[in-house]
N, C-alpha and C positions, 0 to 999 in steps of 0.2 A: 750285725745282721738284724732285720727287722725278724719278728714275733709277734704272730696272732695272739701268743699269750693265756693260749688254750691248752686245757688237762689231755684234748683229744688225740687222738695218736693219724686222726686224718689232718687235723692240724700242726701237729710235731713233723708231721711228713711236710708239708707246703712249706712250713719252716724251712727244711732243710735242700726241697726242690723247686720249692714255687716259685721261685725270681725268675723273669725272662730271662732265658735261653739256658736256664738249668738242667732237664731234664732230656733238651735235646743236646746237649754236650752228653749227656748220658747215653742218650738214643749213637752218636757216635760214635760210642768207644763200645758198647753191648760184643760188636762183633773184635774186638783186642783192640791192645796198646794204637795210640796216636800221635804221633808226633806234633807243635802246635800248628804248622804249616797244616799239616792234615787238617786238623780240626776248622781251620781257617776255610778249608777249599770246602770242605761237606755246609760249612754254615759261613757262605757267603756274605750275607746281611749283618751280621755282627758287625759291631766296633772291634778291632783290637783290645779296646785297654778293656773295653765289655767284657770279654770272653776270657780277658788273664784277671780279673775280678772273680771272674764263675769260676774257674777253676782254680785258685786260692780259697775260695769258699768251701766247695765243694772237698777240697784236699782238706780243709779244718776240722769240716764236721765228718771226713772217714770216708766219703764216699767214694773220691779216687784219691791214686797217689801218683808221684811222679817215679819213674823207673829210666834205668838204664838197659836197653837190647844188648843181648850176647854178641860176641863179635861173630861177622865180621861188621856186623853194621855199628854196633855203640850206640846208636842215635838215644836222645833223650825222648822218652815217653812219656804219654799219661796213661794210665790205666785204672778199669774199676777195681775197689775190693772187693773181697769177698761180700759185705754187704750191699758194697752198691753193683755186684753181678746179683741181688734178690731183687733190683730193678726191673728186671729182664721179662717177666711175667707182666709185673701195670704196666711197661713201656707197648709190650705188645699188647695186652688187651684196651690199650687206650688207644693204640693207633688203628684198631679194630673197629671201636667204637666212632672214631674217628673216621674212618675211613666212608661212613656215612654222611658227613658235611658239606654242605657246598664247598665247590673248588674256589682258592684265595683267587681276587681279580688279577689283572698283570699278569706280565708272563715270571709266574713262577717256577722254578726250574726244581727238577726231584733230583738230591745227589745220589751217588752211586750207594751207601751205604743206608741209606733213607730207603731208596729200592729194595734190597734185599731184605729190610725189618720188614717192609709193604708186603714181600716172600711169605714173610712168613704170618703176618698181620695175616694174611687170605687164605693161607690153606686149609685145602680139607680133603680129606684122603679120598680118591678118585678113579683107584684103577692104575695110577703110576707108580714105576718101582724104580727104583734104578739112581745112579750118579749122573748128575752135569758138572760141567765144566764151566764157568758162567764167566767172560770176559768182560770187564766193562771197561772200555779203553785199557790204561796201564794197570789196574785193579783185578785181580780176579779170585773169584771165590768156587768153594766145595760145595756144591750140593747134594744132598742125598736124601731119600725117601725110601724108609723101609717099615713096613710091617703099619705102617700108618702115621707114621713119623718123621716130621721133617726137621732135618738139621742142614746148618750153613755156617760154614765157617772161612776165614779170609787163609788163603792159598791154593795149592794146585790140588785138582781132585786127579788121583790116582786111579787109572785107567777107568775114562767116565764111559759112559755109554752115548752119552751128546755132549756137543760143546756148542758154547752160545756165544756169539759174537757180535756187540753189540753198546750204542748206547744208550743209558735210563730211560731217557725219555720216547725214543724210538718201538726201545723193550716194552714199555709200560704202554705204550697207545699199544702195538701190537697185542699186548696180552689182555687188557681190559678197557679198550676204546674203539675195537675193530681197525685198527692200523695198521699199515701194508707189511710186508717181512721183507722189504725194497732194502732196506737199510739194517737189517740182521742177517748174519751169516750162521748156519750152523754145517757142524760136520759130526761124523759118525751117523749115530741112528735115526737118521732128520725124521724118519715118520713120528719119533716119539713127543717131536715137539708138541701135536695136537692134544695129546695123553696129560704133558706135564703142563699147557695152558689150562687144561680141564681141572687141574688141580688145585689153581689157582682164580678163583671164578673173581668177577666184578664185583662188589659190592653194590646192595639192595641202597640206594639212596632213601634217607629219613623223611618220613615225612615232616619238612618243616614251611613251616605257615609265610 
């Protein structure tokens, strides 16, 4: 592995994430374990033999590891460690910071697990309380917001108060591009949608030159 070769601990860090598509393999697995098929569909643009590079890397220097799921499933995982879930903090205040950038040309596509970091990359406490249910095709996640806190996590939310049905890209124009709700379903408390959009406001674009 390559080395800045720097005393600095901002450097010891790029060491260890800097390489393309390091940290967004990280950005995938924040929300659990991945199978490499998973990891494959969130980061389409990879190489194969790219991406079983980054995570041999990554698995060297501690960041994740490879696991085996309880049965009934067994599947083989990757998952962060315990230090690489202390990612979880720069992953979202960079996608924050980020989130101010011009958008890449082409049509780039937001995967479903890219979405929900974006969740939480934007919130800010608003007047919403409550559990969703948030569908995104075969995917579905917990949402919850209490007391001014958002958490999301990958399975079924227990008796939500809205359920969201829906995909990324559809979601994401709908909640921060004024996009129609033609192609979102929801059910339960549909007024609250406007409450938990409001939660998650647009990002202020940077002023760049």
């Amino acid at each position: 592995m390559r080395s800045y070769g720097d005393r600095c601990g901002v450097a010891r860090a790029l060491d260890v994430i800097g390489d393309r598509w390091a940290l967004l393999v990280v950005r995938e697995l924040v929300l659990g374990p991945k199978r490499f098929s998973d990891l494959r569909a969130g980061l389409p643009r990879v190489a194969p033999d790219v991406l079983s590079q980054r995570l041999r890397e990554l698995e060297t220097t501690g960041v994740l590891r490879r696991a085996k799921l309880p049965p009934p499933s067994g599947a083989r995982v990757y998952e962060l460690t315990d230090w690489g879930r202390e990612l979880e903090p720069l992953v979202i205040g960079l996608g924050r910071w980020g989130s101010r950038a011009p958008f890449p040309g082409g049509d780039a596509d937001l995967g479903v697990d890219a979405f929900v970091i974006a969740l939480k990359t934007l919130f800010e406490p608003a007047g919403f309380a409550g559990v969703v249910d948030l569908r995104l095709g075969d995917d579905r996640f917990a949402l919850e917001v209490r007391g001014g806190r958002f958490e999301a996590r990958r399975g079924v939310a227990e008796d939500p108060d809205l359920t969201i049905l829906a995909d990324p890209g559809p979601l994401a124009a709908a909640l921060w591009h004024g996009g129609p709700l033609d192609d979102i379903e929801l059910l339960g408390d549909v007024a609250l949608f406007d409450r938990f959009r409001a939660a998650f406001p647009a990002p202020v674009p940077a002023a760049v030159p």
